[in-house]
C-alpha positions as CSV (number, residue, x, y, z in Angstrom):
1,X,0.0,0.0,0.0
2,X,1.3,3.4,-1.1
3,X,1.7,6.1,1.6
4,X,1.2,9.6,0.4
5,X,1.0,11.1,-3.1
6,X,4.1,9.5,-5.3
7,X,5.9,11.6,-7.4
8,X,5.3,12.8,-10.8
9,X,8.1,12.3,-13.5
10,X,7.2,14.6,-16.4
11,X,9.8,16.4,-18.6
12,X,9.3,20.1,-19.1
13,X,11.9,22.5,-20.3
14,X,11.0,26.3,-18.3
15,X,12.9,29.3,-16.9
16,X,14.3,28.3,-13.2
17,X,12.2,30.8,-11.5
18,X,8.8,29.7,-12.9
19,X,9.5,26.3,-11.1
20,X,7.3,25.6,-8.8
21,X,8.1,24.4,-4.8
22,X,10.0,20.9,-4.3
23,X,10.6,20.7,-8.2
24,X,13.9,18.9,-9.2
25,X,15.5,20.5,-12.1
26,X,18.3,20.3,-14.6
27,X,20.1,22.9,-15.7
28,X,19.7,23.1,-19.4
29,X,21.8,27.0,-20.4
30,X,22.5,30.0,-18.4
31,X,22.6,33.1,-20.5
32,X,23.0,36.9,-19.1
33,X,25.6,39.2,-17.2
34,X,25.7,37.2,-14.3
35,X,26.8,33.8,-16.2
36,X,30.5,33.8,-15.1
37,X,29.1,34.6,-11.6
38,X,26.7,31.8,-11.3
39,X,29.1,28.8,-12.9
40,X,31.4,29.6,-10.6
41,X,28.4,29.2,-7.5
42,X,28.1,26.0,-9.6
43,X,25.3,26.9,-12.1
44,X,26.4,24.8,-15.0
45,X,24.7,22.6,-17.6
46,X,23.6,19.3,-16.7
47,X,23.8,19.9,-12.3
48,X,20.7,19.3,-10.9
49,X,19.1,21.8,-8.6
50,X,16.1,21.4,-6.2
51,X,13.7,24.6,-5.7
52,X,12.9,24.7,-1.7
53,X,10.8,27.9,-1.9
54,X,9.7,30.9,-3.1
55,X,10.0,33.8,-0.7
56,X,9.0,37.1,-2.3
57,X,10.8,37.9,-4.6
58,X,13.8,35.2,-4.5
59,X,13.6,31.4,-4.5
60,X,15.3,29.1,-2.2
61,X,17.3,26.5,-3.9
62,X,19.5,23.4,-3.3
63,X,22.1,23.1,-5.2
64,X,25.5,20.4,-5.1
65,X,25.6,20.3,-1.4
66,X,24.4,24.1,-0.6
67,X,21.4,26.1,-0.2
68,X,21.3,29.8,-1.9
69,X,19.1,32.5,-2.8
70,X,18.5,34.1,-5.9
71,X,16.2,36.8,-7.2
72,X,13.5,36.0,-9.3
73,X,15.1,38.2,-11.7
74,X,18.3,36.3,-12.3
75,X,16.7,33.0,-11.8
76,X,15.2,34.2,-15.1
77,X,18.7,33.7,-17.2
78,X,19.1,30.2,-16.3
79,X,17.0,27.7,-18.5
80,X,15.9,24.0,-16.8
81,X,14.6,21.2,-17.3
82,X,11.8,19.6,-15.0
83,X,12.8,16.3,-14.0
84,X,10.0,15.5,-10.5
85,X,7.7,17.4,-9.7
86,X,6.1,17.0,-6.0
């Protein structure tokens, strides 16, 4: 017997900060001025990153073995692929 809601595999390609709450995500391209910046905080094609939460206007995300904030705005340059959605 299944305990709780299981998890829904689904393969949708989006901008990171349109991800919703306990999504797990692929990074598929980062483009804009902040590129250098964010590979080198580990934002680079093919890591996966978990979205904890939205708070206002940032998000809340796991990535490698960290937890960071970005705005909204910047989580608009980097380009992911759904891979669970909760």
């Amino acid at each position: 017997m299944l305990v709780g809601s299981p998890l829904k595999i689904i393969r949708m390609i989006t901008q990171l900060c349109c991800a919703k709450d306990g999504n797990l995500c692929e990074i598929i391209s980062v483009t804009g001025s902040n590129r250098s910046r964010f590979a080198e905080l580990g934002f680079n094609k093919g890591v996966r990153v978990q979205v904890v939460s939205h708070i206002e206007d940032s998000l809340r995300l796991n990535i490698r073995d960290y937890c960071i904030a970005l705005r909204k705005e910047e989580a608009e340059d980097i380009t992911v692929k759904i891979i669970e959605s909760k």
